[in-house]
C-alpha positions as CSV (number, residue, x, y, z in Angstrom):
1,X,112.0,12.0,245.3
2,X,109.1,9.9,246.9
3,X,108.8,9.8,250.6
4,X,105.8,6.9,251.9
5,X,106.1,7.1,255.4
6,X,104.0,4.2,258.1
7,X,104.4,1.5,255.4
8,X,104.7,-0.6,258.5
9,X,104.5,-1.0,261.8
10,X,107.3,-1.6,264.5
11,X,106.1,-5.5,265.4
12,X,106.6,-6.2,261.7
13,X,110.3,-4.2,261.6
14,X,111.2,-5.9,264.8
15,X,110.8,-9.3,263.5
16,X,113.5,-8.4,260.3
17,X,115.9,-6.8,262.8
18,X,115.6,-9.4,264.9
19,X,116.8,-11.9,261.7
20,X,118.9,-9.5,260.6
21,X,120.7,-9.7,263.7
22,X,121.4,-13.5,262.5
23,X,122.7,-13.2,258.9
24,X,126.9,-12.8,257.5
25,X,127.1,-9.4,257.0
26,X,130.3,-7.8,255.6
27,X,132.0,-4.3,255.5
28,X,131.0,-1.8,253.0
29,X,133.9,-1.5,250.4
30,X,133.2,2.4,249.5
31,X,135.5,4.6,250.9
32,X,135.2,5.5,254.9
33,X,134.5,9.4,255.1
34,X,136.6,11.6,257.4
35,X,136.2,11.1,261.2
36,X,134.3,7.5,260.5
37,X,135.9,4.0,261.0
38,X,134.4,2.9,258.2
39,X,131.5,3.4,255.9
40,X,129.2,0.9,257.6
41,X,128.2,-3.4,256.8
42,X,126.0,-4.4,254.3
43,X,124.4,-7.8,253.8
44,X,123.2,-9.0,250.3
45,X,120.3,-11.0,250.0
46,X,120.1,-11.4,246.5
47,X,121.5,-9.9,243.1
48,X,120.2,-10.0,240.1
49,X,123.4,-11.8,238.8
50,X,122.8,-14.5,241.4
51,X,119.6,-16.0,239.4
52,X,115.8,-16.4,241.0
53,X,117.3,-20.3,242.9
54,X,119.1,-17.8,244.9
55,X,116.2,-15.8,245.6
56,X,113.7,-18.4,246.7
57,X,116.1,-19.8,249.4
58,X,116.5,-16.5,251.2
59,X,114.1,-15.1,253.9
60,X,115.4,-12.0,253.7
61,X,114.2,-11.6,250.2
62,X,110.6,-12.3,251.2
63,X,110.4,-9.2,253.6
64,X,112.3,-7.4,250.8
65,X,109.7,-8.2,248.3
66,X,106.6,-7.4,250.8
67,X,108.3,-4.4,251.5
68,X,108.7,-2.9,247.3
69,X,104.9,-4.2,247.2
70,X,103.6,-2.2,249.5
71,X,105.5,0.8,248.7
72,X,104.0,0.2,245.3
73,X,100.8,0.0,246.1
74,X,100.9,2.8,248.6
75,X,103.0,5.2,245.9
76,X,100.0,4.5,243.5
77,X,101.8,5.6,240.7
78,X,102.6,3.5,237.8
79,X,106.2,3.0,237.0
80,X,105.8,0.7,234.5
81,X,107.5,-2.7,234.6
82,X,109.2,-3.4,238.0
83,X,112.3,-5.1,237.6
84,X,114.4,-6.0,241.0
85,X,118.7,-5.4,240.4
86,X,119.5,-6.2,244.2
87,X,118.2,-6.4,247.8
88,X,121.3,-4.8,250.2
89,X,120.4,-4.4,254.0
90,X,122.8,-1.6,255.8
91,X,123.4,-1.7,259.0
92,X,125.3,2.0,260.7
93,X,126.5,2.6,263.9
94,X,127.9,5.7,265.7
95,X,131.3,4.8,264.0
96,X,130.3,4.4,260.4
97,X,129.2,6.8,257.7
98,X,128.5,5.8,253.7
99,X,130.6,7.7,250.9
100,X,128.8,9.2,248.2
101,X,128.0,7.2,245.4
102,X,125.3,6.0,242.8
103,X,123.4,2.5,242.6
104,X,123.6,2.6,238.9
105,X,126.4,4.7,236.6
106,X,125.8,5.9,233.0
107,X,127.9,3.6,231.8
108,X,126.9,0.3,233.4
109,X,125.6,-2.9,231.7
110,X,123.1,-3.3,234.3
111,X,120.8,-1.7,232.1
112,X,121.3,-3.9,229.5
113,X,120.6,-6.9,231.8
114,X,117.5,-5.7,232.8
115,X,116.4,-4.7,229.8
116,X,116.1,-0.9,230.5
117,X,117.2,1.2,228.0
118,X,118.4,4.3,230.3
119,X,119.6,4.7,233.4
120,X,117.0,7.6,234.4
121,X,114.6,4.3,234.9
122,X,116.2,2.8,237.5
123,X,114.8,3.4,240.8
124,X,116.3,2.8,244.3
125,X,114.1,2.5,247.4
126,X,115.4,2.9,250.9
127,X,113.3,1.6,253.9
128,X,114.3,2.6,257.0
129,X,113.4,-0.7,259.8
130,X,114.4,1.9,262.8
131,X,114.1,5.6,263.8
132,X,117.4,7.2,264.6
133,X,119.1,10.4,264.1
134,X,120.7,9.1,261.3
135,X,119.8,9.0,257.5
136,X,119.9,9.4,253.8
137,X,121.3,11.8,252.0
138,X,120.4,12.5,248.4
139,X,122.3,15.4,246.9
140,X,122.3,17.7,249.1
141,X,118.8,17.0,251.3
142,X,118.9,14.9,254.4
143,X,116.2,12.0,254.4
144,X,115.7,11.2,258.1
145,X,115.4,7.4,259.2
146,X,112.0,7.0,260.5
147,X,111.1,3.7,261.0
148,X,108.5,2.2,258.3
149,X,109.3,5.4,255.8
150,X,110.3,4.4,252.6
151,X,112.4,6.9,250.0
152,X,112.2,6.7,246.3
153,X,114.7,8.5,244.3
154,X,116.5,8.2,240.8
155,X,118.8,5.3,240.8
156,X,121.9,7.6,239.1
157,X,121.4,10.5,242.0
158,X,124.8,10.7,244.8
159,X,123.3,9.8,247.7
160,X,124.7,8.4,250.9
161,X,123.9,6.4,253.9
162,X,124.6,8.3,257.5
163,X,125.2,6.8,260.8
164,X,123.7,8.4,263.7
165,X,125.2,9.9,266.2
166,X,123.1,10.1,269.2
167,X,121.7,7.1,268.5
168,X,123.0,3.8,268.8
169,X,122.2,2.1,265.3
170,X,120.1,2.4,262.1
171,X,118.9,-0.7,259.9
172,X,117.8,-0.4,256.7
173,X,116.7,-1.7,253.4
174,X,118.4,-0.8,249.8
175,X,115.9,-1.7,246.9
């Protein structure tokens, strides 16, 4: 696990929560854990099933893609080839809670359609817009949401979006 945290400031975070606030977002359809309403909205941007016309035409992507750059450049380690499977914003309140679950199974085809032969090279990247008492959890350590920190962690690890509880909402980004 890779932790970058002040990737960027609060005027530049601001700005995507503020356009956030205008997009069709849509309920998470993991399961809702015990005591939650429901396990939180997500709104997709883009997919890599979608093709690169959908990409172009979305501003959310842009902030998504200036966001995995400078967590690249700031990480400083070479990872290879970068390949993009999705851009998934999350949005939790004091109601909502994410189920575990992994962004890429041993038996998936996405690696096939991104031309990676194993799914121990897929990455995902969670940038927190917000600080909150909420979080990510990964296994069984709790990533706080700071706002501008960025988490990089194995792709095929359980790992779970919380909502917070004293606070009123967390925004983030899925990479």
């Amino acid at each position: 696990m890779v932790i970058v945290d002040n990737l960027f400031d609060s005027f530049f975070n601001q700005i995507i929560i503020q356009d956030l606030k205008q997009v069709n977002w849509k309920m998470a359809s993991c399961p809702t854990p015990e005591g939650k309403c429901d396990s939180g909205i997500i709104y997709e941007s883009w997919h890599v099933d979608w093709g690169q016309d959908s990409y172009s035409t979305n501003k959310m992507n842009c902030y998504a893609e200036i966001i995995l750059k400078k967590f690249l450049q700031e990480h400083g380690t070479d990872l290879g080839p970068i390949g993009v499977h999705r851009y998934w914003w999350n949005y939790f309140n004091r109601a909502n809670s994410g189920s575990f679950h992994k962004d890429i199974n041993a038996n998936s085809t996405d690696c096939l359609r991104n031309g990676v032969s194993k799914v121990e090279d897929f990455y995902s990247i969670v940038y927190s817009l917000n600080t909150c008492d909420g979080g990510t959890m990964i296994g069984d350590k709790f990533v706080k949401s700071e706002e501008g920190r960025a988490v990089m962690f194995p792709s095929c690890l359980d790992h779970r979006g919380i909502g917070p509880t004293e606070d009123f909402q967390r925004y983030n980004l899925n990479i």
